[in-house]
Steps between C-alpha positions, in 0.01 A plus 500: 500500500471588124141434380344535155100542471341423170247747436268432140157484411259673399125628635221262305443270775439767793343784299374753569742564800801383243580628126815436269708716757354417785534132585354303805836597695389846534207491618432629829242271707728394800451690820849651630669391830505712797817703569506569087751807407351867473593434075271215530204667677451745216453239303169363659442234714522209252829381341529244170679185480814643368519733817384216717798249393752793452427570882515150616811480327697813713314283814708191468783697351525889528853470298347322220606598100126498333522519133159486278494320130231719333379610179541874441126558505524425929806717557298813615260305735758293654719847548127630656456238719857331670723818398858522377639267736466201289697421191299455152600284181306643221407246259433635159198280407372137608739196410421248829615423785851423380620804337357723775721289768792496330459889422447586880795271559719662262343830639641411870772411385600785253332823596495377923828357533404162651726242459517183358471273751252711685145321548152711402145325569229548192154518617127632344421843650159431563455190724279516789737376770557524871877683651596092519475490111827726510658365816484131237603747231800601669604109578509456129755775480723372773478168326516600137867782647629176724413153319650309261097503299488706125177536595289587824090438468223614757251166541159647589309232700147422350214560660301318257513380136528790311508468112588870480827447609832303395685239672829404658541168521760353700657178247754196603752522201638185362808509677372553822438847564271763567361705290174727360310480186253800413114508374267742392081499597407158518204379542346453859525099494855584419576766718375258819756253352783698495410703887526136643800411355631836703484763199548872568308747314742696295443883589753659218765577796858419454912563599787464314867700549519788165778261296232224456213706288757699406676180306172407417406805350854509294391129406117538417490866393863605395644681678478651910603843450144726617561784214521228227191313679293819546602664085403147389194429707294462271648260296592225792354155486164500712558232728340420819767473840331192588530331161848611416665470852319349779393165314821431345693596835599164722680711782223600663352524859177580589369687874119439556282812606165383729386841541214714365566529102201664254515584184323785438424538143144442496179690692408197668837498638519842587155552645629205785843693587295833563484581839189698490220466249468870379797698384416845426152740526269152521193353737392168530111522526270205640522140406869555344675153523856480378497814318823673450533853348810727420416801415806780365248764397388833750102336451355267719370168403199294660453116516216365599337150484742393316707134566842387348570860316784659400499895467788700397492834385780692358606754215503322236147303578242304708514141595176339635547115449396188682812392730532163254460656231760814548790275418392495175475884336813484334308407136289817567818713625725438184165632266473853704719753312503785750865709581596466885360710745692457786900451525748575755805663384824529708434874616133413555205379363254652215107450403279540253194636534365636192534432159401689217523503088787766522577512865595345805465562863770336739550515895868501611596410851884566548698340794710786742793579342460327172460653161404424114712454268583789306365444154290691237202418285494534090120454539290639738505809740419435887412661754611413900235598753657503868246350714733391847809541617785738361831448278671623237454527096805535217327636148773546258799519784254766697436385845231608757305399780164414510226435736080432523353686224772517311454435109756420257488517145716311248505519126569223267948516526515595811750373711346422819515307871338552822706423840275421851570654771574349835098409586506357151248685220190380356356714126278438202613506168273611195709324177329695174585376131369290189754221588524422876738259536750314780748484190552895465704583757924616488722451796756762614778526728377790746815629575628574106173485359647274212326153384497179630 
């Protein structure tokens, strides 16, 4: 089965646990299955909903091609969290649904060698679903590779009259046949109209064979070749999928889903699929009624007497809100201008934790075997101080091993990297200079030392 997950967003709604690189998808609040690999248990006991769906995925089919459709901005996390295994199409910058399908299509197609007439299932990364979700995921494949249908839809059945959601709306055409119409949020009166005339809740999950989006893409956007899609990126007509292909498309079938479906963009919603109240260092004191609190920081947090409360505590700040009201920050979030604290990079992870006028204070955790990139700073001078684990630094070509105690010094032009060992390698980093930025930083190929 070839299946493409959209992965976008970006943190407002679920700060502080989420920032502009970190998006609800990554965050790690679901409690792992039992029998879990030994890669997976040094990662903590808690996965996020882009592990959780990548691993029911292998469940219903271990053979399964996984590409992501991401911005570049989630390439390191995703790398952190699922691996190399799955396939990524980078897309440049945001142009809608559209453009990112057909470039993941084209991708498949181009730089994976999938064929034409080969099927591939799109489907959010970050639903809240059950292992049956995928087993109805795979049926849309099957039908989509097999049918005589342009166009293959999952049907979520309602559970009630949501005006969050859009519609599929099964239609009696005027000559006879069947058909589906499509509608976006409407309003609860209209929503219970639409559920009794047997309406489907349209969960942004669809299957087509390659040559239909890519024809589509040659039609809407100009062309199907990925290079010219990915050099041009920028300059593609933002369309939505939905708008330019699924309403206008009369070859459709549709497979209802009647199984557990959330959404999880929103506290509210994600305080309900947590399986225990208090993630992290936190205690629950007396009279604490539906009180939820995720803590990421090494300091413990106390609730007490406290009812319908939201507490989350994280790098980049401190949420205490009323559970209704949580839903609601966003306004708040967009007016904080504060640099992230907290992102996971595809060797590892790094955090801040302490910023000054002309200096910066950083800890690195490195995953075993991986390594920096080798790059240089025009800038600033650091300073590595090993504080666990053992590996290996380059400075200018130079290598040598270091362990505990260990401190490394790096003037501004130095070439530099730092490889983990096999128990993986955790340091802190002392970045000194007037003009501390993410920007200053050259990449270089560590075998030839030239620039990338």
């Amino acid at each position: 089965m070839n299946i493409v997950l959209l992965s976008g967003g970006s943190g407002k709604r679920l700060w502080p646990l989420s920032n502009e690189v970190r998006s609800k998808q990554f965050i790690k609040i679901f409690t792992r299955p039992e029998g879990v690999s030994a890669l997976e248990e040094q990662a903590g006991p808690y996965e996020s909903m882009v592990q959780r769906v990548y691993r029911q995925i292998r469940a219903v089919d271990p053979e399964a091609e996984i590409t992501i459709a991401t911005s570049r901005s989630q390439v390191s996390a995703i790398r952190n969290q699922v691996g190399r295994e799955a396939g990524i199409s980078v897309e440049p910058c945001r142009r809608d649904t559209f453009p990112a399908i057909a470039l993941a299509t084209a991708y498949l197609h181009d730089q994976r060698g999938v064929g034409e007439e080969e099927a591939v299932v799109v489907c959010p990364v970050d639903p809240y679903v059950e292992e049956g979700y995928f087993q109805c995921v795979r049926q849309l494949y099957e039908a989509a590779r097999d049918g005589e249908e342009n166009l293959v839809l999952m049907g979520i059945e309602p559970t009630h009259p949501s005006e969050k959601y859009g519609y599929i709306k099964p239609e009696t055409r005027p000559d006879g046949t069947r058909g589906y119409t499509f509608t976006e949020k409407p309003t609860e009166k209209k929503a219970w109209e639409y559920i009794r005339s047997g309406a489907l809740w349209n969960g942004g999950v669809f299957a087509y064979r390659l040559k239909y989006v890519l024809e589509k893409s040659r039609e809407l956007l100009g062309s199907s070749d990925y290079r010219y899609l990915f050099d041009h990126y920028a300059e593609l007509k933002k369309i939505s999928f939905d708008y330019a292909v699924a309403e206008r498309e009369t070859a459709i079938a549709v497979i209802p889903y009647s199984g557990t479906w959330k959404d999880i963009g929103t506290w509210n919603a994600l305080t309900e699929a947590m399986e225990e109240p208090v993630i992290g260092r936190g205690i629950l004191g007396e009279n604490c009624d539906n009180v939820h609190i995720v803590n990421e920081l090494d300091v413990p947090v106390l609730a007490a007497g406290l009812r319908d409360v939201v507490i989350a505590a994280s790098p980049d700040g401190i949420l205490v809100s009323g559970a209704q009201s949580a839903d609601r920050i966003k306004p708040w979030v967009d007016e904080m201008d504060q640099q992230i604290m907290f992102a996971e990079k595809s060797w590892g992870s790094y955090q801040v934790i302490d910023v000054e006028q002309e200096s910066q204070t950083v800890k690195v955790t490195l995953k075993p075997g991986q390594r920096m990139n080798y790059h240089s700073h025009d800038h600033r001078t650091e300073v590595w101080t090993i504080v666990s684990g053992a590996g290996e630094t380059v400075l200018e070509g130079v290598s040598r091993t270091v362990k505990p105690g260990d401190v490394i010094s790096m003037p501004a032009g130095c070439r530099h990297t730092i490889i983990a060992g096999e128990q993986g390698l955790q340091l802190i980093e002392v970045q000194i200079g007037k003009e501390i930025s993410v920007a200053d930083k050259k990449k270089y190929d560590l075998t030839s030392g030239e620039g990338l």
